[in-house]
C-alpha positions in Angstrom: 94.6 216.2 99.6 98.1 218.0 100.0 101.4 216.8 98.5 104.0 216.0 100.6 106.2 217.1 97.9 105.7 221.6 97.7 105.4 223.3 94.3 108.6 224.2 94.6 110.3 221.0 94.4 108.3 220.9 90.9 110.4 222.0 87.9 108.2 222.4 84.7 108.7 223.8 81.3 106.9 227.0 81.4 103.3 226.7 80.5 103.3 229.5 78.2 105.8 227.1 75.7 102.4 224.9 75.0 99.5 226.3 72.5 96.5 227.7 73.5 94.8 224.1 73.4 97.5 222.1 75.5 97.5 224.6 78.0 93.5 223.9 78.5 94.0 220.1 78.7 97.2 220.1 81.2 95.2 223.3 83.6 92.0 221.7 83.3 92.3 219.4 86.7 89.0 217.6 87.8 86.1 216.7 86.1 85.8 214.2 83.1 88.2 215.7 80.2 88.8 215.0 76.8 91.5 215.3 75.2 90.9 215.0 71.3 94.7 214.4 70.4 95.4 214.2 66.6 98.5 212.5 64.5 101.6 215.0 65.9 99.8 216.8 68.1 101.9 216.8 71.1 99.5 214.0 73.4 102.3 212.7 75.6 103.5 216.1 76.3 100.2 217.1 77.3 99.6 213.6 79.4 103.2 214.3 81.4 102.4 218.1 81.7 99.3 217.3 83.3 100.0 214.9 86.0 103.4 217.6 86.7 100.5 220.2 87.0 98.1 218.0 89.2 101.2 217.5 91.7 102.0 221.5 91.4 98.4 222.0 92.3 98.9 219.9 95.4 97.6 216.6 94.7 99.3 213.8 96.3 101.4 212.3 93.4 100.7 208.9 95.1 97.1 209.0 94.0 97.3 209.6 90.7 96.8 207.0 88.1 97.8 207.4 84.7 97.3 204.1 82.2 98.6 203.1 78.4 98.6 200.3 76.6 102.1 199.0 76.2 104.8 199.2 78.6 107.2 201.3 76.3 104.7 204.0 76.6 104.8 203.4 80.0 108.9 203.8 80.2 108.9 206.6 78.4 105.7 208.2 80.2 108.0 207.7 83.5 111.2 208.9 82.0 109.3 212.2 81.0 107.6 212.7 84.2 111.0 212.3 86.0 112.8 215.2 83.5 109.9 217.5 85.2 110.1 216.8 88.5 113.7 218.9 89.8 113.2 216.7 93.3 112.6 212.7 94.0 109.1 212.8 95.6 107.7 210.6 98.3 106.0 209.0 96.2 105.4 208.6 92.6 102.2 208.6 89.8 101.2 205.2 89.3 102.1 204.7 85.1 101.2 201.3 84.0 100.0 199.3 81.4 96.0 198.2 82.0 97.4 194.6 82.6 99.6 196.0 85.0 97.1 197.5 86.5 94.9 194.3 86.8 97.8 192.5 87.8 97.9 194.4 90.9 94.7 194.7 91.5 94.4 190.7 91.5 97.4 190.1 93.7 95.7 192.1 95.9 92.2 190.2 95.9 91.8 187.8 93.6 91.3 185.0 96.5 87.6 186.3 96.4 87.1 184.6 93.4 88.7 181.4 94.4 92.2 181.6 92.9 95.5 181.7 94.3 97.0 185.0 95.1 100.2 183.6 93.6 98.3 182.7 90.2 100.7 182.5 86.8 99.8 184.3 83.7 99.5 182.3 80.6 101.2 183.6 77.7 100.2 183.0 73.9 102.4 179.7 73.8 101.1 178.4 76.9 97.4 179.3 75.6 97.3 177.3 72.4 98.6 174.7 74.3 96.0 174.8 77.3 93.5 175.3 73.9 94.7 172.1 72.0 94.2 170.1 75.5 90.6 171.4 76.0 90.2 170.8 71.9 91.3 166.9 72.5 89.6 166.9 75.6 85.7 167.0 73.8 87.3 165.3 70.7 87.6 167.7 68.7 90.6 167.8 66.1 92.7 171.0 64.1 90.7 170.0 60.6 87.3 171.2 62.5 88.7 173.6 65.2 92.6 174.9 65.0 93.5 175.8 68.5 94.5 179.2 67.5 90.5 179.6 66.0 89.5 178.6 69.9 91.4 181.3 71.4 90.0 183.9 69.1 86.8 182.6 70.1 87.4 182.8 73.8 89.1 186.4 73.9 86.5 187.8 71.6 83.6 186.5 74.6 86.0 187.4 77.4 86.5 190.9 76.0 82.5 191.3 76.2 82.4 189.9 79.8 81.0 186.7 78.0 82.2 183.7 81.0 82.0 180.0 79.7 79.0 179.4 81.5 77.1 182.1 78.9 78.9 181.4 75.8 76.1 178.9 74.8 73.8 181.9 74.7 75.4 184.1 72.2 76.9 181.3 69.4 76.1 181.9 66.0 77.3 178.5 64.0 78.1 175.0 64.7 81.7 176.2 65.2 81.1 178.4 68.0 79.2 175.9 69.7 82.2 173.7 69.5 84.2 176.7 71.0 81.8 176.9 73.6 81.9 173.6 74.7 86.3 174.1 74.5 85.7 177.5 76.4 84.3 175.6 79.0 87.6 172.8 79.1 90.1 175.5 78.7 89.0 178.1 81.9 88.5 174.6 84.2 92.4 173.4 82.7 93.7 177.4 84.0 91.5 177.3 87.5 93.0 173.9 88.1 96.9 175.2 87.4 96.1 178.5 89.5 96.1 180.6 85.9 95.1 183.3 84.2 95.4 184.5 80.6 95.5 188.5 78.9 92.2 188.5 78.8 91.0 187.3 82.2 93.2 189.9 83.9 90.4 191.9 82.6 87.6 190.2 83.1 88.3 188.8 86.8 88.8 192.9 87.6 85.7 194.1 86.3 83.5 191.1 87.9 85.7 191.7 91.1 84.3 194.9 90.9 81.1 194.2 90.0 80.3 191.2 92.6 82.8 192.3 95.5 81.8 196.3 96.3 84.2 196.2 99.5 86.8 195.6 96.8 85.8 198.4 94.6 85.8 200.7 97.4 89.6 199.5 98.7 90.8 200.6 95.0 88.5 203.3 94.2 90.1 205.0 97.4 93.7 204.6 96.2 93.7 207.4 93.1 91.6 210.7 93.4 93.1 211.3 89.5 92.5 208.9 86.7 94.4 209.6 83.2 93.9 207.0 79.9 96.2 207.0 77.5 95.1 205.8 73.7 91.2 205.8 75.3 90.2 205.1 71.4 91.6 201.6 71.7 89.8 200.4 75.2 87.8 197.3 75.1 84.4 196.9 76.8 86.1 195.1 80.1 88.7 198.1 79.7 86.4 200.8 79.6 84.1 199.1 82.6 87.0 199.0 85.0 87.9 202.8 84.2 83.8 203.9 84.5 84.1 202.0 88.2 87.5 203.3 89.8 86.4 207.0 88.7 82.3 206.7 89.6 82.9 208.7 93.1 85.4 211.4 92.0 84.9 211.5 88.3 88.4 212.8 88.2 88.8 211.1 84.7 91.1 212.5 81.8 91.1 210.4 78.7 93.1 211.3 75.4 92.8 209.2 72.1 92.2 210.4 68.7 88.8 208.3 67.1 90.2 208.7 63.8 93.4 206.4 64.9 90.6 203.9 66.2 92.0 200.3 64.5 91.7 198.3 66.6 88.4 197.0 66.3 89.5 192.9 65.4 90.5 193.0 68.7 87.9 194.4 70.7 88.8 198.1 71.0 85.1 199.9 70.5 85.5 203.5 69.0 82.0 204.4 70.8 83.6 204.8 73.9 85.7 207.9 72.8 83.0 208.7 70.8 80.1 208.6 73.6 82.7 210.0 76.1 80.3 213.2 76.6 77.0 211.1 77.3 78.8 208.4 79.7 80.2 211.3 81.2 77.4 214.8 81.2 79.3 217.6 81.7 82.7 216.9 80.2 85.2 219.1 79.0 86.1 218.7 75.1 89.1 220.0 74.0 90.7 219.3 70.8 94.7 219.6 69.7 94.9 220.1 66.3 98.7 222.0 65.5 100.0 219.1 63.9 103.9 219.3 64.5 105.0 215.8 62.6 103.8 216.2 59.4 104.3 218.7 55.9 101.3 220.3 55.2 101.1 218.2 52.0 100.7 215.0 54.3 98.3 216.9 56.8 96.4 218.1 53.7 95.8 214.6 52.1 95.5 213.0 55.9 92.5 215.4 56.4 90.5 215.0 53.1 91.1 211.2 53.4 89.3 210.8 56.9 87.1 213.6 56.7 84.6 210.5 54.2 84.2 208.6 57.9 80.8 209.4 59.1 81.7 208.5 62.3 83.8 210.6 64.5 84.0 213.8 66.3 85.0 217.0 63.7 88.2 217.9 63.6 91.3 219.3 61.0 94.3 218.6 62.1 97.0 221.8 61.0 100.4 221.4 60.0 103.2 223.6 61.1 105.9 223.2 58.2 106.1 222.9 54.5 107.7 220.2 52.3 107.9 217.8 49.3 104.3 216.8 47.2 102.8 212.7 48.4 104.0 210.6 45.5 101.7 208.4 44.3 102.7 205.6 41.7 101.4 202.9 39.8 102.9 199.7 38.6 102.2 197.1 36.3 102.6 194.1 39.1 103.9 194.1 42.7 107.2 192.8 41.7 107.9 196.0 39.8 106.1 197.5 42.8 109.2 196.4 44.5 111.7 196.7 42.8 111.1 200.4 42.3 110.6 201.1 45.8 113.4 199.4 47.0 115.5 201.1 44.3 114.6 204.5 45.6 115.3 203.5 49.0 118.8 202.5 48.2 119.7 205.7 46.5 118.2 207.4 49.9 120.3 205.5 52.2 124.0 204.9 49.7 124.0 208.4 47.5 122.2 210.8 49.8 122.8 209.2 53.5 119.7 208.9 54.9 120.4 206.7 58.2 118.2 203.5 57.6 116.2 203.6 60.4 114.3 206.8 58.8 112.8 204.9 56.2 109.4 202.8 57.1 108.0 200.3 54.2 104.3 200.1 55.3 102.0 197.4 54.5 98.3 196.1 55.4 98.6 192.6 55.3 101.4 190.1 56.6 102.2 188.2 52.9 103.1 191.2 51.2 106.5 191.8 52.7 108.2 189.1 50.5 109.0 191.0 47.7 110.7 194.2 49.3 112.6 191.9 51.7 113.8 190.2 48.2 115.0 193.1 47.1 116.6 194.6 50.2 118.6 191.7 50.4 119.9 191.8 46.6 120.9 195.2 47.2 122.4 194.7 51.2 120.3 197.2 52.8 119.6 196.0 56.4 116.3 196.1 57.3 113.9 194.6 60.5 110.7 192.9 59.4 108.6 193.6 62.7 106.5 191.0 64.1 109.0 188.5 63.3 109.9 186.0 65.7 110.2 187.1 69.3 112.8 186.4 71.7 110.7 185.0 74.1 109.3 182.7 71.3 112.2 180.7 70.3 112.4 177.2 71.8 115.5 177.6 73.9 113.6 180.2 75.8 110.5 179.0 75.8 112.2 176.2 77.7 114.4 177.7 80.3 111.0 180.3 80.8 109.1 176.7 81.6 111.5 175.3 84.5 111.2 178.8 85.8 107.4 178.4 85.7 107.1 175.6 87.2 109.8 176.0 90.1 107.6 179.2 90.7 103.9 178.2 90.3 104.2 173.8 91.1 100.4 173.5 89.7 101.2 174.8 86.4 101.1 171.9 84.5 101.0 173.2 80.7 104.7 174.4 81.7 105.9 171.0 83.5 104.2 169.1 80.3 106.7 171.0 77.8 109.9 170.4 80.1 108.7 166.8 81.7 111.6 165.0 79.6 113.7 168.4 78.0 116.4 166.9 77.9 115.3 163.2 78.1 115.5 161.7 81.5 113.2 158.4 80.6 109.8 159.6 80.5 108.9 159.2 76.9 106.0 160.9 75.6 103.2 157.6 75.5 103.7 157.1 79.6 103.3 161.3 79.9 100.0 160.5 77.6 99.0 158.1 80.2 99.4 160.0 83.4 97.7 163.0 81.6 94.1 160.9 80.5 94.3 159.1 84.5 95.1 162.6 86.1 92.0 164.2 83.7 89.9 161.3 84.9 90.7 161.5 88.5 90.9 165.2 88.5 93.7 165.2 90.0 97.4 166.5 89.5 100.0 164.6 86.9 102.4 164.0 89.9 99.6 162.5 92.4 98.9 159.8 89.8 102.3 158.6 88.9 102.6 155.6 91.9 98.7 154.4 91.1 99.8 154.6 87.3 103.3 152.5 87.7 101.2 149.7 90.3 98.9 148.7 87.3 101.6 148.6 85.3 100.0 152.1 83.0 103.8 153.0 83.1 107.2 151.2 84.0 108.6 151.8 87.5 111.7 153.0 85.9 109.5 155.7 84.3 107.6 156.3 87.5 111.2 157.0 89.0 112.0 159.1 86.8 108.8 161.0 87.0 109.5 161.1 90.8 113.2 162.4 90.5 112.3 164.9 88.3 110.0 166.1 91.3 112.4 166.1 93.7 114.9 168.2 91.5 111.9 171.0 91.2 112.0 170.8 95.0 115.4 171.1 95.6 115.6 174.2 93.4 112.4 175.6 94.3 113.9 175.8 97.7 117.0 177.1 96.1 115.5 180.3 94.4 113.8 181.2 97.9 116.8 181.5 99.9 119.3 181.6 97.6 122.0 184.0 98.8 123.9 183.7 95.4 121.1 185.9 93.1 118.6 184.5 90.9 120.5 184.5 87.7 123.2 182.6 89.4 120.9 180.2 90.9 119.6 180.0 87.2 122.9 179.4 85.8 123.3 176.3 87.7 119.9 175.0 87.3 120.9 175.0 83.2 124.1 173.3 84.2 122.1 170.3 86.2 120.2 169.5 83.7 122.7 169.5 81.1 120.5 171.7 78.4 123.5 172.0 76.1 122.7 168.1 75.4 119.0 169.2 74.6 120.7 171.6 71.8 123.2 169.2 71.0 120.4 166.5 70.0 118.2 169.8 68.6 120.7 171.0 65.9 123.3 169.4 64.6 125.3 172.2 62.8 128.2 173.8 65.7 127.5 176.8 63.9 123.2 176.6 65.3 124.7 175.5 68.3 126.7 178.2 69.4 124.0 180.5 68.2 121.7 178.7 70.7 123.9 178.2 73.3 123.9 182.1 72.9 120.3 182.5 73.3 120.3 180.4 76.5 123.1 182.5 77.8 120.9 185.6 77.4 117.8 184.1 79.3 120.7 184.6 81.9 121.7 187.8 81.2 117.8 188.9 81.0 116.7 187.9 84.7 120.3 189.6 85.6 119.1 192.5 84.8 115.7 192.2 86.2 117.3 191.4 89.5 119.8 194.7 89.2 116.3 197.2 88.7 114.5 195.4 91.0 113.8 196.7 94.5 113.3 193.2 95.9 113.8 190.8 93.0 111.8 187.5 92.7 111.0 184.9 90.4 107.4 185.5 90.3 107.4 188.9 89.5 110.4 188.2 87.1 107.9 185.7 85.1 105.2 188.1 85.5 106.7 191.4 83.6 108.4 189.5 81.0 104.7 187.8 80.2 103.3 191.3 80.4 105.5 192.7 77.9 105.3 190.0 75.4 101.7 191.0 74.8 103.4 194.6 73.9 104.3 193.1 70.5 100.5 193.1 69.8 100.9 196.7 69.5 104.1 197.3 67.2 106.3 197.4 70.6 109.5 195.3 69.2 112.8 194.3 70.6 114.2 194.4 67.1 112.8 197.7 66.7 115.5 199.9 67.7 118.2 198.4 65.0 120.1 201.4 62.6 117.9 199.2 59.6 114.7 199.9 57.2 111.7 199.0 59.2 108.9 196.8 57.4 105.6 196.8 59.1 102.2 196.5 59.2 100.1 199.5 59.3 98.5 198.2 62.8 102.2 197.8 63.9 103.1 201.4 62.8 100.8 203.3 64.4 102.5 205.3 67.1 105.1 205.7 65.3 106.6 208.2 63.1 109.7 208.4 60.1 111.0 210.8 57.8 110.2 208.6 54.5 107.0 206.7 54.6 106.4 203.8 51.3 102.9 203.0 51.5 102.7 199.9 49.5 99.6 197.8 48.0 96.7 200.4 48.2 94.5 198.3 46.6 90.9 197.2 46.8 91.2 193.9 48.7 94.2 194.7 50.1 93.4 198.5 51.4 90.4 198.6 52.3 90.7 194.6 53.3 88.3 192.3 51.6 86.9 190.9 54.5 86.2 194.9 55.8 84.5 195.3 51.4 82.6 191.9 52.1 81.3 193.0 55.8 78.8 195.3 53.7 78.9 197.7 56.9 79.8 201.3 56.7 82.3 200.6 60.3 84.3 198.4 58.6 85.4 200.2 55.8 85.8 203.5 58.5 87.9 201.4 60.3 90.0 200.6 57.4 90.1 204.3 56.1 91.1 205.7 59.7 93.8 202.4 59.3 95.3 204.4 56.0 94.8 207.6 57.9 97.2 205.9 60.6 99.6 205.3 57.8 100.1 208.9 56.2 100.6 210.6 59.4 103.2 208.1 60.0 105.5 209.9 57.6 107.1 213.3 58.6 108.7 214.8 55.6 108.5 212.4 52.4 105.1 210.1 51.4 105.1 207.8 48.5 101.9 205.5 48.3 101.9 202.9 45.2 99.6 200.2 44.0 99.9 197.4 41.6 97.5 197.4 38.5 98.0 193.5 38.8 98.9 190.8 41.7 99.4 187.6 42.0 96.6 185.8 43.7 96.4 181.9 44.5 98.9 181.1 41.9 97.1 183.0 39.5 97.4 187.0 38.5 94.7 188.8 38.4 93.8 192.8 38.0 93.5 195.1 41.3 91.8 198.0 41.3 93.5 201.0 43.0 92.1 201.6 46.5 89.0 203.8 46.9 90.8 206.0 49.3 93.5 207.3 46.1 90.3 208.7 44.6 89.0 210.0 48.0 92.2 211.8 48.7 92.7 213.5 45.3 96.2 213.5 44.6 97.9 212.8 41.2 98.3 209.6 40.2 102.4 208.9 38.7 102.7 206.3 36.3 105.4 203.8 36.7 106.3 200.9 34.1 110.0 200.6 35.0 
């Protein structure tokens, strides 16, 4: 198919400044390709040059789809296609997210399967508490199941394809028959509020596909090129979708790296990049190795570490410049640990002016933190522990997102529960109780309940009048946001106003101090749809709601809002990968720690490969300076006890430094 756009109107880089082995992967153009992209090898140059080359090669740029997994890749995907492209073209590559994807796939035809076209999407908040509904809702209470346990349950089974009416057949325990039975609740409780969750986004694609082949065919015929982005870390529903779009054309280009495969707690199966060739006879392999992040020190110890994994496809990743030898110290405990680390940090950033923001402290496991934030603190080095509490998770905003909900989706119901009387107007929590059980009885909605509930005297008229003004407020500004001629944010602004939130803080905090800060917060749920209505081609509230959900599931993958702050990042190693620095402090590489426990008392071979390719994700993190350190004691449940250095030092070879400051 021809572009409307001519090569000419195409301005590239010249070809000849990529290596021998990017130049295969961005001329290679149909067929199933991989692209074996290691730490620092270039991948996203290669992903952008590619689609550029596809369009110079005369495919419509309209029909090629190119997918990743957060939404900042996304951005920054788009942002390097447009530096390539001298003229606007007709139309552009489709670059989303896979939930983005879904998202429009389901807006599209998601009526087939009996939901609304104009369903909401649950996020995690809105989750545990549709989960601790179904939980009371078989009698079930947090001692036997935590809501938060449920949800693991259910996104482990949706993420195999597993729907409620199956789970029964693969439980293993007591516990997941309990889930089970939950499972059940919590899909019936979404259906009934015209909702989705993460997971179903994939799941109600890939059965769309499977039990609607008209609809396969409409969306199979929109992209003749299909590109996947970090194809190590796709789930079975993620991989199914991608094997159905591209079964005509085959047109299918995936690039991952199977030793950067960590995902594997939450569903991502490394078999897929490593089975590429057999799902797909007669695929192209080719394999970037030029390492241009890393010293060859780092590359050197990156390489012998992950070269012990059995599984994966053979590769040696080579470095490009020289530098300083990995440091690797021991301490007595992790205080000391600390203390050191931190110490050599602040002579980095104060004596030799490193800017903060080059200097990573790396971690496996959420508690360890503590004692490095300690000591930043005593020695005033700004830092940003990612992970930490999200915008979109503080109260304030968790309320002003749920009026916005529920003015845009009426039949969401976990939203109208959490704003029903915030701020109070009469209807206490015992008479919402009330019209909850009757509404769950009846099956039937809260608000159809209220005048049955307030005849036999279940609830006071006053409350029932209440209830009932409440609904007529939604109206009103349901019907405002529609027409409103004024803009969302505006419209907004005097929603916030009506219902007098600043009493709500008032009441909340008591300190003027807290409520200023929170006032501030509110003010920027403002600011935030403002925005979204200045980028937006024909702003709306639902898709407002929609890509702010989406990219609060970025934070899954180390995508932060803190993250861009001039301060010393402390992470996770799940959160780093991705991401690069010039000093990387590996901390804790211990056994228990690094490899995990639970990965030690698995037993499998996997699990400790999954581990290993985790610390492998960690040293090629680090551009210029590495220092790894373990405590020879920690303390554990109040008690210390002796750690053994991590299995991986000894694998690695590197000299061990000695540290008892």
């Amino acid at each position: 198919m021809t572009s409307p756009t001519s090569s000419s109107n195409i301005g590239m880089s010249s070809l000849s400044d990529l290596n021998d082995s990017q130049h295969q992967a961005v001329t290679t153009l149909s067929g199933p390709l991989l692209v074996l992209a290691g730490a620092g090898t270039g991948k996203t140059r290669v992903i952008t040059f590619r689609m550029a080359e596809l369009i110079r090669s005369g495919i419509d740029s309209g029909r090629i789809l190119s997918v990743t997994f957060t939404n900042k890749a996304a951005r920054e995907m788009t942002g390097r296609m447009s530096g390539l492209l001298l003229k606007r073209l007709k139309t552009r590559p489709h670059i989303s997210t896979f939930h983005s994807l879904c998202v429009r796939i389901l807006r599209e035809e998601i009526e087939a399967l009996g939901y609304p076209r104009q369903f909401v999407i649950y996020d995690r908040g809105d989750q545990e508490s549709a989960a601790r509904k179904a939980l009371r809702d078989i009698r079930v209470g947090d001692a036997t199941l935590k809501p938060a346990d449920l949800l693991s349950c259910i996104g482990r089974w949706k993420m195999n394809g597993v729907p409620p009416e199956q789970a029964a057949d693969v439980i293993h325990d007591d516990r997941d028959y309990l889930a089970a039975s939950a499972y059940r609740r919590y899909q019936l409780s979404l259906r009934a509020a015209g909702a989705v969750d993460f997971d179903d986004l994939l799941l109600l694609t890939a059965q769309l596909f499977h039990h609607f082949p008209e609809v396969l065919t409409r969306q199979q015929n929109k992209f003749d090129h299909v590109q996947i982005d970090e194809y190590q870390d796709t789930n079975e529903m993620q991989f199914q979708i991608v094997a159905a779009l591209v079964r005509e054309h085959r047109n299918l280009c995936v690039v991952g790296d199977d030793d950067q495969s960590i995902y594997g707690w939450r569903g991502a199966e490394v078999k897929h990049i490593l089975g590429f060739q057999q799902q797909f006879p007669g695929a192209t392999v080719v394999r970037l190795q030029d390492n241009y992040r890393c010293t060859t020190q780092i590359i050197q110890c990156a390489n012998q570490l992950v070269h012990h994994n059995l599984g994966r496809h053979e590769k040696v990743l080579i470095a490009h410049k020289s530098g300083a030898e990995i440091a690797v110290k021991s301490f007595p405990d992790e205080q000391l640990e600390a203390e050191s680390v931190v110490r050599e940090i602040n002579y980095l950033v104060k004596e030799l002016k490193v800017p903060p923001q080059n200097v990573a402290i790396l971690f496996r496991t959420n508690e360890q933190p503590r004692q490095f934030e300690s000591e930043l603190r005593r020695v005033h080095l700004p830092y940003v522990l990612s992970g930490g509490q999200s915008f979109f998770d503080r109260r304030e905003v968790r309320d002003m997102m749920a009026y916005l909900k529920v003015i845009a989706h009426p039949m969401d119901e976990v939203s109208l529960l959490r704003i029903i009387n915030v701020p109070a107007r009469g209807i206490g929590d015992a008479s919402v109780e009330k019209l909850l059980n009757r509404a769950v009885k009846t099956g039937r909605k809260l608000w159809d309940v209220v005048s049955e509930a307030a005849a036999e005297k279940e609830i006071s008229s006053k409350t029932a009048n209440a209830v009932f003004a409440f609904q007529t407020f939604l109206d009103e500004y349901r019907e405002r946001f529609r027409i409103t001629d004024v803009g969302l944010a505006t419209t907004f602004e005097t929603l916030i106003e009506a219902i007098n939130y600043e009493s709500e803080i008032a009441k909340q905090y008591k300190e003027v101090h807290e409520q200023l800060a929170r006032s501030g917060v509110v003010e920027e749920c403002i600011s935030t749809l403002r925005q979204y209505e200045q980028r937006a081609i024909r702003p709306n509230l639902v898709d407002f709601l929609e890509e702010t959900t989406l990219s609060g599931n970025d934070r899954e993958f180390g995508d932060d809002e803190e993250f861009d702050k001039p301060a010393i990042k402390l992470m996770t190693l799940h959160s780093a990968k991705g991401l690069e620095f010039h000093h990387v402090y590996l901390v804790g590489w211990e056994e228990g720690l690094l490899p995990h426990q639970r990965s030690i008392d698995d037993g499998s071979a996997t699990a400790v490969e999954e581990e290993r390719r985790l610390a492998y994700v960690g040293i090629t993190r680090a551009r210029d300076h590495l220092t790894i350190s373990h405590a020879l004691t920690r303390k554990k449940w109040g008690k210390r006890r002796v750690s053994l250095p991590s299995r991986f030092l000894g694998e690695m070879n590197v000299p061990l430094e000695q540290d008892v400051t």
